[in-house]
NUVEX-988904 format. One record per residue (C-alpha): x, y, z. Coordinates in steps of 0.2 Angstrom, whole numbers, padded with zeros to 4 digits, always signed. Last residue first. Layout:
N
XYZ;...
% end
This chain:
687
+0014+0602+0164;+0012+0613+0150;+0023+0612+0135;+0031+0627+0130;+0027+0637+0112;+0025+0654+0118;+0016+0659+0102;+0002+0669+0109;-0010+0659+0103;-0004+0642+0105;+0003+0644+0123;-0011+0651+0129;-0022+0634+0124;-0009+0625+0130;-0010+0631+0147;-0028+0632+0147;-0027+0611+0143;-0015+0608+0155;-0024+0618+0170;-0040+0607+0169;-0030+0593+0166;-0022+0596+0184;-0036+0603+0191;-0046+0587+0185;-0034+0574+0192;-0031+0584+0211;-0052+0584+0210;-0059+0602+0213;-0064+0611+0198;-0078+0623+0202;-0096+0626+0197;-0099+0607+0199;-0087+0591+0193;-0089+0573+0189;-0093+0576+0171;-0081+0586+0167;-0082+0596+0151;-0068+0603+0141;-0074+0612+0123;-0064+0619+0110;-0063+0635+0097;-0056+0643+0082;-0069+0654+0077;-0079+0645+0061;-0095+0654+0063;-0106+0637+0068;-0094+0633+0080;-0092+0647+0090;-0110+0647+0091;-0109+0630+0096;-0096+0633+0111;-0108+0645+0116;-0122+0635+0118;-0111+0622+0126;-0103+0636+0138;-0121+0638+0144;-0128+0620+0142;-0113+0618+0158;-0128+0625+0171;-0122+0642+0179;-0126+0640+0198;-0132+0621+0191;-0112+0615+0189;-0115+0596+0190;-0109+0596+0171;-0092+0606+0175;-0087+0615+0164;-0073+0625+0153;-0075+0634+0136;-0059+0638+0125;-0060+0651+0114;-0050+0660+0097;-0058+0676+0098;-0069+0683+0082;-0087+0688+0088;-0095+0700+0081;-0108+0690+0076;-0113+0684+0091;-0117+0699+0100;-0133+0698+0107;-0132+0679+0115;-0120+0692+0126;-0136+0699+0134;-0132+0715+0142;-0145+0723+0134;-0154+0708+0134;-0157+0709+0154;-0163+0725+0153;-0174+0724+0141;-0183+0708+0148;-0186+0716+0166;-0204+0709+0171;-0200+0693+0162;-0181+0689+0166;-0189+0692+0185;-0182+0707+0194;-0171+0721+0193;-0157+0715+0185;-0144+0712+0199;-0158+0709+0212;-0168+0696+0200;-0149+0687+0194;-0147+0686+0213;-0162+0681+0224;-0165+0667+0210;-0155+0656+0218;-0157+0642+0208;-0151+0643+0188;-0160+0637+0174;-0174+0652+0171;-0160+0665+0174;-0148+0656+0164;-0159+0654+0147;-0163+0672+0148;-0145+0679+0150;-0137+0668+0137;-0121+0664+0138;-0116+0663+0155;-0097+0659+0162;-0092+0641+0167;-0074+0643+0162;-0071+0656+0147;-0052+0652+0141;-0051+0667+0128;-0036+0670+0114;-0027+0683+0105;-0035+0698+0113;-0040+0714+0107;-0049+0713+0093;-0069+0708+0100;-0069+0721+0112;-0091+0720+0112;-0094+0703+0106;-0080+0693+0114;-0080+0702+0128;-0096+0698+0133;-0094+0680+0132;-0078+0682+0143;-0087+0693+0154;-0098+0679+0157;-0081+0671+0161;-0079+0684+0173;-0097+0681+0180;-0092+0662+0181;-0076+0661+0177;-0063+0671+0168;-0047+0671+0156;-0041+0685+0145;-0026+0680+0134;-0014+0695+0131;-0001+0700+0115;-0006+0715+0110;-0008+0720+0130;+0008+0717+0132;+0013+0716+0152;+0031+0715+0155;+0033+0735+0152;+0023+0737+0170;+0013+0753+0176;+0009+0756+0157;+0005+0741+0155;-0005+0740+0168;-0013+0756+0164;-0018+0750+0147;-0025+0734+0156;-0036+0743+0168;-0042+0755+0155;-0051+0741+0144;-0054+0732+0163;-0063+0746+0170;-0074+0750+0154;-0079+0733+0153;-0084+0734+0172;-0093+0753+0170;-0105+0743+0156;-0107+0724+0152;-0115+0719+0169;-0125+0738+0174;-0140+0733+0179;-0133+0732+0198;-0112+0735+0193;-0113+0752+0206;-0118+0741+0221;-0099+0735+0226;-0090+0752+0224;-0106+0760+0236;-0104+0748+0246;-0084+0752+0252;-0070+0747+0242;-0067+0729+0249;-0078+0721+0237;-0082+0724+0217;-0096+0729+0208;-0084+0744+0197;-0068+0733+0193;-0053+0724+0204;-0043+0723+0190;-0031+0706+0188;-0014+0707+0177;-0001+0693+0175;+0013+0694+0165;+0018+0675+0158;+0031+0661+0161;+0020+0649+0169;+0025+0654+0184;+0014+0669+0181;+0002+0658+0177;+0001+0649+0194;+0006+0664+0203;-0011+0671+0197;-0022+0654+0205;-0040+0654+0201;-0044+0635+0207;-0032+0632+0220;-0033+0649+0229;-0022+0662+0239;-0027+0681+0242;-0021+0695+0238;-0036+0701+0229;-0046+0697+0213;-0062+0702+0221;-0077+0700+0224;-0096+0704+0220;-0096+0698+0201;-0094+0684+0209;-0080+0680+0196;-0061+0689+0192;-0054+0693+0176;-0038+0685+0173;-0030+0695+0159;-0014+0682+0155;-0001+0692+0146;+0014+0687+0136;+0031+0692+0140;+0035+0710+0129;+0047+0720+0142;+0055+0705+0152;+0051+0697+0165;+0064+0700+0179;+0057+0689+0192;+0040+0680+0185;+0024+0690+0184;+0007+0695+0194;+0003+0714+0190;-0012+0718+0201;-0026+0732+0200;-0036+0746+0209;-0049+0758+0204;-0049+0773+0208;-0066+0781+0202;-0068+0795+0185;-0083+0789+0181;-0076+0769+0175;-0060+0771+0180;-0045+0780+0185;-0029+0772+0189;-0022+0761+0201;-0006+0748+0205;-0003+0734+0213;+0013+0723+0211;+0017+0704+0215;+0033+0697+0208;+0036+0679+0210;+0048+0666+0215;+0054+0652+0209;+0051+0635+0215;+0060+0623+0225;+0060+0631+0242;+0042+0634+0239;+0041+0613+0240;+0052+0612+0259;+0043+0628+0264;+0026+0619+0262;+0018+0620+0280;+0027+0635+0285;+0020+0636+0304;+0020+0648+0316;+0022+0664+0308;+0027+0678+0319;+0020+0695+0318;+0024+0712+0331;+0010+0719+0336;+0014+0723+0353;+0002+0714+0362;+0009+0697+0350;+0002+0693+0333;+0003+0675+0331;+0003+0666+0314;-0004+0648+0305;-0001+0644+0286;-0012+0645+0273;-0008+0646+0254;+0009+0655+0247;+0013+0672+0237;-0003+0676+0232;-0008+0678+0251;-0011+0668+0265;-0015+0670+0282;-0020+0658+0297;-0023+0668+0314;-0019+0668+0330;-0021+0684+0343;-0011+0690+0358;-0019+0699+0371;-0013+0686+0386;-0031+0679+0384;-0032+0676+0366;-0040+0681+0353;-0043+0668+0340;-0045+0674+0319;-0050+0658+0307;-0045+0672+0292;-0031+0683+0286;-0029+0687+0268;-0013+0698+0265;-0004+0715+0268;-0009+0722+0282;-0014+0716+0300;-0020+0726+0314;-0034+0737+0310;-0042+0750+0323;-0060+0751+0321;-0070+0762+0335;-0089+0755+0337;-0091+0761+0356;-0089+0741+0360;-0070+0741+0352;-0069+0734+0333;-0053+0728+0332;-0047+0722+0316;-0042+0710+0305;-0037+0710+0285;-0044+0705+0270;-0033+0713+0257;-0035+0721+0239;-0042+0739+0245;-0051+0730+0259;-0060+0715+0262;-0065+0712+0280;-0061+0702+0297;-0069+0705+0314;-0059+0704+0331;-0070+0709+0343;-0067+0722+0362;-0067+0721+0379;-0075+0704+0380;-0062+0696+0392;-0056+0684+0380;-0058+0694+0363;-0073+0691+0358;-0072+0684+0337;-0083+0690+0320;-0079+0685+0302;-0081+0694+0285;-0088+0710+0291;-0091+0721+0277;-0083+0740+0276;-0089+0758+0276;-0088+0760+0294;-0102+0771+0301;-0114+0757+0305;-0099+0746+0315;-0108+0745+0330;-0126+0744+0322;-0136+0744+0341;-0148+0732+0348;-0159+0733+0364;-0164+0713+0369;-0165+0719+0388;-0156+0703+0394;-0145+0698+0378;-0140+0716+0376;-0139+0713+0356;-0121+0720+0346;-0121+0723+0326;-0107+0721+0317;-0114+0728+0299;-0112+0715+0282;-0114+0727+0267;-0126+0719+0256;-0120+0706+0244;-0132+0693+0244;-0146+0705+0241;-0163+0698+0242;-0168+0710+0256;-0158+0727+0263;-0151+0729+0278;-0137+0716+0281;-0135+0709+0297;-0119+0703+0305;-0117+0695+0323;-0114+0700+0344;-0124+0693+0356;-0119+0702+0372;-0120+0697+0392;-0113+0682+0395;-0097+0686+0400;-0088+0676+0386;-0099+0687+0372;-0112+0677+0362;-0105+0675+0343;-0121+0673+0330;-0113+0674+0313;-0127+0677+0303;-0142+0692+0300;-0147+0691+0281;-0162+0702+0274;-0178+0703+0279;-0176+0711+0295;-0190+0709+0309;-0189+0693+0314;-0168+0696+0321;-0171+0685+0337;-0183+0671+0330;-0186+0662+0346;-0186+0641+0349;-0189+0636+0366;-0191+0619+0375;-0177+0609+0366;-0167+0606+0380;-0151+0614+0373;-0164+0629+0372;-0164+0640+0357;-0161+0655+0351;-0163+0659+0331;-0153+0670+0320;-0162+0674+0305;-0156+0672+0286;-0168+0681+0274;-0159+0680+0259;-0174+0677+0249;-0176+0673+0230;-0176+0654+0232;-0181+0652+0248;-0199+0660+0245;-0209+0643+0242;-0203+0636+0259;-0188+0633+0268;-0184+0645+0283;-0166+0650+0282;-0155+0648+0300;-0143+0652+0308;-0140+0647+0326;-0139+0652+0345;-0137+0638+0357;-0143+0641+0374;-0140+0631+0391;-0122+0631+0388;-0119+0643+0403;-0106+0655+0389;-0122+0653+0378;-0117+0640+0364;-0111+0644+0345;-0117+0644+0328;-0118+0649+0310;-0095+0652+0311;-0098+0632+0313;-0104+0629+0296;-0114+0637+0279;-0108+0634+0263;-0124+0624+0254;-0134+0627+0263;-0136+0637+0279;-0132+0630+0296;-0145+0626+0298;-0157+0622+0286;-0178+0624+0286;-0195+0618+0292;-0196+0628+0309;-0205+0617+0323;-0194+0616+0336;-0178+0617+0325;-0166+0613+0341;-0168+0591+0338;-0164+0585+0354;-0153+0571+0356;-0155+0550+0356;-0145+0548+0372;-0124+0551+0375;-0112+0557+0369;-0096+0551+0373;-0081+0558+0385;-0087+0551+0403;-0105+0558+0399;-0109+0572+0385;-0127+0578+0381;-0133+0581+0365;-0142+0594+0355;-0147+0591+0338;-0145+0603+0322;-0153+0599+0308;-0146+0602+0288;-0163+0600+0277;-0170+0582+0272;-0190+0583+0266;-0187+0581+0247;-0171+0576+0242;-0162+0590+0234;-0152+0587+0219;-0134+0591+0220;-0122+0606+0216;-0126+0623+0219;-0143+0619+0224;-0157+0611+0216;-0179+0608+0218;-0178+0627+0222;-0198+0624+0216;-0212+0620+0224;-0222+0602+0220;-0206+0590+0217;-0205+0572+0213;-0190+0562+0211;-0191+0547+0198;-0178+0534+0200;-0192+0517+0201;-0183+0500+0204;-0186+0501+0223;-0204+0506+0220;-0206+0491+0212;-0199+0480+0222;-0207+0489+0239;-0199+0501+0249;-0194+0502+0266;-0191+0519+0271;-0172+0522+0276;-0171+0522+0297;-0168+0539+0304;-0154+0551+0306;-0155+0559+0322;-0169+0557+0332;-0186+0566+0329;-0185+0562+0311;-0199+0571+0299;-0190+0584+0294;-0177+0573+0286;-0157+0575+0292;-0143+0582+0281;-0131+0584+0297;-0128+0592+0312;-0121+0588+0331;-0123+0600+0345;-0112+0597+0359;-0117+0597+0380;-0108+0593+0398;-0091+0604+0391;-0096+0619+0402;-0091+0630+0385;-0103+0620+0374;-0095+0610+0359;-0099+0614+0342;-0102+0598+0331;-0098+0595+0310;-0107+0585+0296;-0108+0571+0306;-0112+0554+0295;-0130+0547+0299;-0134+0530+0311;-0122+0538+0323;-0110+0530+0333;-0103+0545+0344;-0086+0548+0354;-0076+0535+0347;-0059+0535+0357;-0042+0543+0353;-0028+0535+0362;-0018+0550+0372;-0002+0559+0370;-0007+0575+0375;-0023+0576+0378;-0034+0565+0379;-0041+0560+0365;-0058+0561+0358;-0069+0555+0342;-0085+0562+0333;-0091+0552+0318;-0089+0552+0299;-0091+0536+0290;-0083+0518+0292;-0076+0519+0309;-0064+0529+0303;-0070+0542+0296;-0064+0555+0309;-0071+0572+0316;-0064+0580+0331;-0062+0585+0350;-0047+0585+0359;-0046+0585+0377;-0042+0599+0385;-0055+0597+0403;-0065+0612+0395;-0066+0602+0378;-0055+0608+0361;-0059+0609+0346;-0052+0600+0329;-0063+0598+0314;-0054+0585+0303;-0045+0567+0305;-0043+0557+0289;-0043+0538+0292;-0034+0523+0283;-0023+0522+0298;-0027+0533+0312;-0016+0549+0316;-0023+0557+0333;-0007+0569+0332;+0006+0573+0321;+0019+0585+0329;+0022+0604+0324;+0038+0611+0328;+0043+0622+0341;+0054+0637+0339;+0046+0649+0351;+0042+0637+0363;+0024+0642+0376;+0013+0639+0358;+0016+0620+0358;+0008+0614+0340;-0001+0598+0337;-0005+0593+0318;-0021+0584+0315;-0024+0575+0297;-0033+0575+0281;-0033+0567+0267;-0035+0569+0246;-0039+0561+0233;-0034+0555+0214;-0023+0539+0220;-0009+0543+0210;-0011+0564+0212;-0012+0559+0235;-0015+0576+0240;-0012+0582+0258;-0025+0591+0269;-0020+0598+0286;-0029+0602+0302;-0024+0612+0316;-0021+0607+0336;-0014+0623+0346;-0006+0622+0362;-0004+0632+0377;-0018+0645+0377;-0024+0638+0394;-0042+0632+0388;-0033+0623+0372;-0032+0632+0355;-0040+0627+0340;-0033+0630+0322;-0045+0633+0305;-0036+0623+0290;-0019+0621+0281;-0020+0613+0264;-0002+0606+0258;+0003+0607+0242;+0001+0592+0229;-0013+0602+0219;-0003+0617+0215;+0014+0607+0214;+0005+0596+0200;+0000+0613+0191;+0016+0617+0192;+0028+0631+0200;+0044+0636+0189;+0062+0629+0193;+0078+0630+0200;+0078+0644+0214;+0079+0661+0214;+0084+0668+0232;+0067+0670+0243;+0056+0684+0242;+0053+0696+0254;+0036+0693+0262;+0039+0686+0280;+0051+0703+0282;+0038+0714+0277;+0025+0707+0287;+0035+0711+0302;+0037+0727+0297;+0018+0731+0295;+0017+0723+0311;+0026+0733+0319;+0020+0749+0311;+0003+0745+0315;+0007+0741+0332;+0018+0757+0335;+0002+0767+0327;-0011+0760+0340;+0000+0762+0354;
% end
């Protein structure tokens, strides 16, 4: 049974990926930002239709929009409807109610509220008229209850509170004021004494109703998480008299801990427990079986490691005993779903350049049922299929259903009539032996028929725990470049995901060493795997760790590429660990504290190896980037400078670690273009 699914789908994946006949022209970086973003579906209670959400990009107006697209799942060849559309409004967040009516997020009352229709075909209805924007809601199986969060102030027992009144001069003063540090994140200042709440509400006649309960009892802290956590941080008991949740306490260790704990809490707000206390390292994804009697999530064992293996473990909610179901599988559970009858989970997890699903059955068996490709937002359902979204290089999001048998049918194509004007790509992988002698795995990304000597774009990948997979983005795009009219090569070095813990913990003080060694044999092998890659005619490109690879490179393989685009990348060891804000990470990956571990952290200090450098570079950054703040790729821009390598700067003021607005991407991708062009001779305008 197991192998005919596996072959099925393998076959049916096969099919969805054959490349289309060659058609007129080469992907853009306008195309990138104009295509359409499909997000998580919902499903109603009788598996019959399916509401997702999709983004469109307006390049004139600089922004972007979202909308709900209904989908009937009983028709084979249906075609997805608008639904809930509002003038002027985006509509986001779908899920469903017990009666099947449509839950979701809307900004069209003036700022982000919930709203209901009936469904189908119904008039949606302002749900909620909160003082405070909804960040997003989860809805409780019996319907009667839905928990509401947002950036609320400790101190508000309702939520959102009325703005202090201030006097004149206080009015006129900007100072903030802090007295513990973790005073940033990611991308904003902190206001002190606002954290992301959760409130429980009740639901009458298809509104919420009373002031809410807050469910942080006494805990100072966010949930879900900031800044990425959301809805996969929290779901209600099956009898909706329990919300379980994620949550990181606040306080003077927050920013070197990665203690998330899972807490339990009444919808009336009676009871807060800490279920998962006694780890000090990250438990998340609380999932609580249909049948009410497992809590299932994903821990990591061991403290102030972001990027600990992520084990399926599985609590007995009434005796609270707690097994590691998926402690012998070397692999990291990306997401966690029941399957309807609680048989069995679907989890999700990197592997071998793929993220696919599994089932993980309740003895800890793994069986995987998807291949090639990214698959995400997985729901079982009750007839034993399951849908998912996938992408992949080839193509962003779009939604598919695996049926009992395995085989795969895509559901929706939501930019077929854009694809349809642009050339297709080649994707390859390959491997070699690496850094110790390891396997290490690689990509070649190029043009159809590229020939022997097309110049080669070395994308080197960021994290440094990830991977430059099969996967779609809008930021770090291969197809982009390969459309472009070069030879794509990424390397999945030593320290990244998907090959098993071991893979991922062997770059820990080791930054500049097996990686560096990886990507010098990488690119030999790929071109010897592929004639279109030439590696003596080659850019490398990378952001954040990869662009501190870029740095790196520069001073320590200083004559073997003709250019570098560096984006957000780290110059200077020292100076970023006591300027960035999650200290949990430079302080696991070195040892500790820049002070307690100063050799170590300057031996793979690319501040070090100035002088050697040589590299024509172009630095890329965001100013409101405070992961890696924008004065490192200034102070390397400077010591560019000062030794007369060609070189150039691009800041965006607007922008954080990445580079998100439709106008930015698009200069953003114009500039590096250009820059590639010039150094390796190509000569074609980018667009």
């Amino acid at each position: 049974m197991k192998t005919l699914l596996l072959s099925a789908a393998a076959a049916a994946i096969a099919i969805a990926a054959a490349p289309s006949p060659a058609a007129a022209r080469s992907m853009t970086a306008i195309d990138l930002n104009e295509m359409k973003r499909l997000g998580a579906p919902a499903v109603n209670p009788d598996g019959t239709v399916a509401v997702y959400q999709v983004t469109s990009t307006d390049i004139s107006e600089n922004s972007r929009s979202t909308q709900l697209y209904m989908l009937d799942l009983t028709r084979p060849e249906s075609q997805p409807v608008l639904i809930a559309d509002m003038d002027g409004a985006s509509e986001s967040a779908p899920a469903f109610a017990p009666d099947g009516s449509l839950w979701f997020i809307s900004d069209k009352s003036g700022s982000d509220q919930l709203w209901r229709v009936a469904m189908p075909g119904g008039t949606p209805v302002q749900a909620s008229d909160f003082s405070v924007g909804v960040a997003g809601f989860k809805l409780a199986p019996t319907g009667n209850r839905v928990a509401v969060w947002s950036a609320i102030p400790r101190d508000c027992a309702e939520f959102g509170c009325p703005a202090p009144t201030a006097s004149p001069e206080e009015a006129k003063a900007t100072g903030r004021e802090y007295d513990e540090y973790f005073v940033r994140h990611w991308t904003s200042w902190r206001e002190p004494g606002v954290y992301n709440r959760i409130f429980a509400f009740d639901v009458a006649n298809g509104k919420v109703s009373g002031l809410g309960t807050p469910l942080d009892g006494s805990i100072t802290g966010n949930a879900p998480t900031d800044p990425f956590g959301g809805g996969e941080e929290l779901n209600w008991s099956t009898d909706g008299n329990t919300l379980y949740y994620t949550l990181r306490e606040a306080n003077a260790m927050e920013p070197r801990s990665t203690d998330l704990d899972i807490y339990s809490a009444a919808a009336d707000g009676s009871r807060v427990d800490n279920l998962t206390d006694a780890n000090q390292a990250t438990d998340t994804m609380p999932t609580p079986s249909p049948d009410g009697r497992y809590l299932a999530y994903a821990a990591m064992a061991r403290p102030g490691y972001e990027s600990d293996r992520l084990v399926l473990m599985l609590r007995d909610l009434a005796s609270g005993e707690t097994q590691a179901l998926t402690q012998g599988w070397d692999r990291s559970v990306g997401s966690i779903a029941w399957a309807p009858d609680s048989s069995h989970l679907i989890v999700t997890a990197g592997d071998t350049l793929d993220h696919p699903a599994y089932m993980i059955a309740l003895d800890g068996t793994v069986s995987r049922l998807t291949q090639r490709g990214n698959v995400g937002d997985v729901i079982p359902m009750a007839d034993g299929s399951m849908l998912y979204t996938k992408n992949s290089i080839q193509a962003p999001n779009d939604l598919y259903r695996m049926l009992p048998g395995g085989n795969e049918r895509q559901l929706t194509a939501v930019n077929a009539d854009l694809f349809a004007e642009i050339d297709p790509v080649v994707v390859e992988r390959f491997s070699f032996k690496g850094a110790n002698g390891d396997t290490v795995w690689g990509q070649v990304v190029k043009p159809e028929g590229a020939p022997k000597g097309t110049p080669t774009a070395f994308l080197v990948h960021g994290g440094p725990q990830g991977s430059f997979g099969d996967s779609w983005s809008f930021r770090w795009n291969p197809k982009i470049f390969a459309s472009h009219g070069m030879s794509v090569v990424t390397i999945d070095f030593h320290g990244s995901t998907g090959y098993g813990q071991a893979f991922t913990d062997s770059i820990n003080k080791d930054w500049g060493g097996k990686p560096l060694t990886d990507l010098k044999l990488g690119l030999a092998a790929a071109a010897k795997f592929d004639g279109a890659v030439t590696p003596d005619n080659a850019c490398a490109l990378g952001a954040s760790y990869g662009g501190y690879m870029m740095n790196w490179i520069e001073g320590n393989w200083p004559d073997q590429f003709k250019c570098i685009v560096n984006h957000a990348g780290i110059f200077d060891t020292r100076a970023f660990y006591y300027s960035t804000e999650e200290l949990w990470f430079p302080e696991w990956d070195f040892g500790g504290p820049y002070y307690a571990q100063r050799e170590l952290y300057e031996k793979w200090n690319p501040v070090n190896f100035v002088t050697n450098w040589k590299t024509p570079v172009l630095f890329t950054h965001g100013e409101k980037d405070f992961r890696i703040p924008y004065t490192q790729s200034l102070m390397g821009f400077t010591a560019a400078q000062r030794q007369g390598i060609p070189s150039s700067l691009l800041v965006f003021p607007e922008e954080s670690h990445w580079i998100n607005k439709p106008q930015n991407s698009i200069q953003w991708h114009r500039d590096v273009f250009d820059w590639l062009d010039k150094w390796t001779g190509r000569g074609t305008p980018a667009q």
